[in-house]
C-alpha positions in Angstrom: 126.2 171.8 67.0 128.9 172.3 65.3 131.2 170.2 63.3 134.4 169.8 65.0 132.5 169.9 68.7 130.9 166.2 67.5 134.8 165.3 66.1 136.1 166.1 69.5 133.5 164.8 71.6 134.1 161.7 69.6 137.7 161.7 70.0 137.6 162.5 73.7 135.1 159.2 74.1 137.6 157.4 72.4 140.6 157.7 74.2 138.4 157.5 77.1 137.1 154.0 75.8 141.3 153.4 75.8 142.0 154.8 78.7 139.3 152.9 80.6 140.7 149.3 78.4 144.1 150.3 79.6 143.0 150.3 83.1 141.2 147.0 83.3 143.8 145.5 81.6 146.2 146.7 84.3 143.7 145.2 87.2 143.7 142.2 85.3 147.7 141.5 85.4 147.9 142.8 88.8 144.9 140.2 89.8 147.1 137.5 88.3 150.3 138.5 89.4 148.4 138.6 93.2 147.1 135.2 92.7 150.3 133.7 91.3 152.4 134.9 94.2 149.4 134.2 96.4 149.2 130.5 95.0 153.3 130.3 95.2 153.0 131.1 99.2 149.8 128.6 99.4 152.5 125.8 98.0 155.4 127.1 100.8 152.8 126.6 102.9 151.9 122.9 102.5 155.0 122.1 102.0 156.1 123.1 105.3 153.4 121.5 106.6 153.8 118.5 105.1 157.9 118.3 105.9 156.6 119.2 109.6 154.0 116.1 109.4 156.7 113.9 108.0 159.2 114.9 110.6 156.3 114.1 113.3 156.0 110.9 112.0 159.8 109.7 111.6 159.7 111.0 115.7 157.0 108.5 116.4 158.1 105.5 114.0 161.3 105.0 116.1 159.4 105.2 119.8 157.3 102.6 118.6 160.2 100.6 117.3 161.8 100.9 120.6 158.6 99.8 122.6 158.7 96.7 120.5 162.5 96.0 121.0 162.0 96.5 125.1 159.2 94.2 124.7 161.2 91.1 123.4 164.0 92.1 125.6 161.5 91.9 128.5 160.6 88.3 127.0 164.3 87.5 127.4 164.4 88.5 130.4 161.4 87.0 132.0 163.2 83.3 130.2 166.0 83.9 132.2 164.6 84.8 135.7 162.2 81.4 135.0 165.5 79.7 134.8 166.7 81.2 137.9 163.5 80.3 140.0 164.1 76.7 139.0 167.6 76.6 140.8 167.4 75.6 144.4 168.2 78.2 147.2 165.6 80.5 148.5 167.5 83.5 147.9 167.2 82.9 144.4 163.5 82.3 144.3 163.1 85.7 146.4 165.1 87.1 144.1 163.5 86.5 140.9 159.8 85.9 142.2 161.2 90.2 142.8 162.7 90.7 139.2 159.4 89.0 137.9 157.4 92.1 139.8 159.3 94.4 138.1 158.9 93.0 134.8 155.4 93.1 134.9 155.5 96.4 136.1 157.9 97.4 133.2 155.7 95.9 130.8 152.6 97.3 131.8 154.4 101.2 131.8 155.3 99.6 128.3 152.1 98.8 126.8 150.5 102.4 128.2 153.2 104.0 126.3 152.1 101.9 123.2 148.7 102.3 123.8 149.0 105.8 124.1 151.1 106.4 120.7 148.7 103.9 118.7 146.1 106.1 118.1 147.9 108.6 116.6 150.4 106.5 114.5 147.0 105.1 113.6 145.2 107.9 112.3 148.3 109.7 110.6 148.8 106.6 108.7 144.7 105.4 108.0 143.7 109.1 107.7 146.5 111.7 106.0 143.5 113.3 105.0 143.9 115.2 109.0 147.2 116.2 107.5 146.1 117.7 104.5 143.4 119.8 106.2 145.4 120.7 109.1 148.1 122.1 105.9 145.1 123.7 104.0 144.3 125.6 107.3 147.4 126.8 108.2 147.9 127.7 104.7 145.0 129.6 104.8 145.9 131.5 108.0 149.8 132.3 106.5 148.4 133.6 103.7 145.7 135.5 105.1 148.7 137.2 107.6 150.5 138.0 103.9 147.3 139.6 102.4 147.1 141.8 105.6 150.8 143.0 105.4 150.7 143.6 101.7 147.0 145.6 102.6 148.8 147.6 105.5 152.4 148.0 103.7 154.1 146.4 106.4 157.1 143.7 106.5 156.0 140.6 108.5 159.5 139.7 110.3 160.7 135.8 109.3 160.8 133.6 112.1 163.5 131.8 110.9 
């Protein structure tokens, strides 16, 4: 073989060792820049979620607020109707022995609403831990859809 063959052989594997550097080293910043966008719409992500769990819960607080405001007012009110069944007249003792009924029946529609709204105010409060997943899985779906779109070149429409 002759000399300058084996110098160009050499220099061809040479700037094919650089050309093939060059090319990892562009995966490599495209990998990051993937995974820090991907990582920046993981973060939207949870924190939509977690704004949506908060607002949930700020719904919720007041209900239960105004289930225990009803509930002394219906205390108030079953005070006053005892004082009325102590006056004489049996109009009056119809009357409340009839606003005593619906009393009870107010508080028990009362203490289903609380009982049904318990459990939940219950578990986001003892266990944000359902929060947190319930973000990490819609995370995981959003960003999933993104992948797609940037996979298929298409523009996912905002629904905002």
């Amino acid at each position: 073989m002759s000399d300058s063959f084996v110098r160009r052989l050499g220099r061809t594997l040479g700037q094919l060792a650089l050309a093939l550097l060059n090319a990892t080293l562009l995966l490599i910043v495209a990998a990051l820049v993937l995974s820090w966008l991907l990582a920046d719409k993981v973060e939207d992500v949870a924190e939509t979620t977690i704004a949506a769990a908060t607002e949930q819960v700020e719904r919720l607080t007041p209900v239960t607020d105004q289930a225990t405001s009803l509930r002394g007012q219906l205390a108030e009110l079953r005070a006053d109707v005892a004082k009325l069944e102590n006056l004489d007249g049996s109009e009056a003792t119809a009357s409340a022995q009839a606003i005593l009924a619906k009393l009870d029946d107010l508080e028990g529609s009362i203490s289903e609403m609380n009982a049904t709204l318990e459990p939940f105010v219950e578990q986001i409060t003892a266990e944000p831990s359902t929060l947190v997943d319930r973000a990490v899985e819609t995370g995981f779906a959003e960003a999933g859809t993104w992948i797609a779109t940037l996979r298929d070149c298409r523009l996912v429409e905002d629904d905002a």
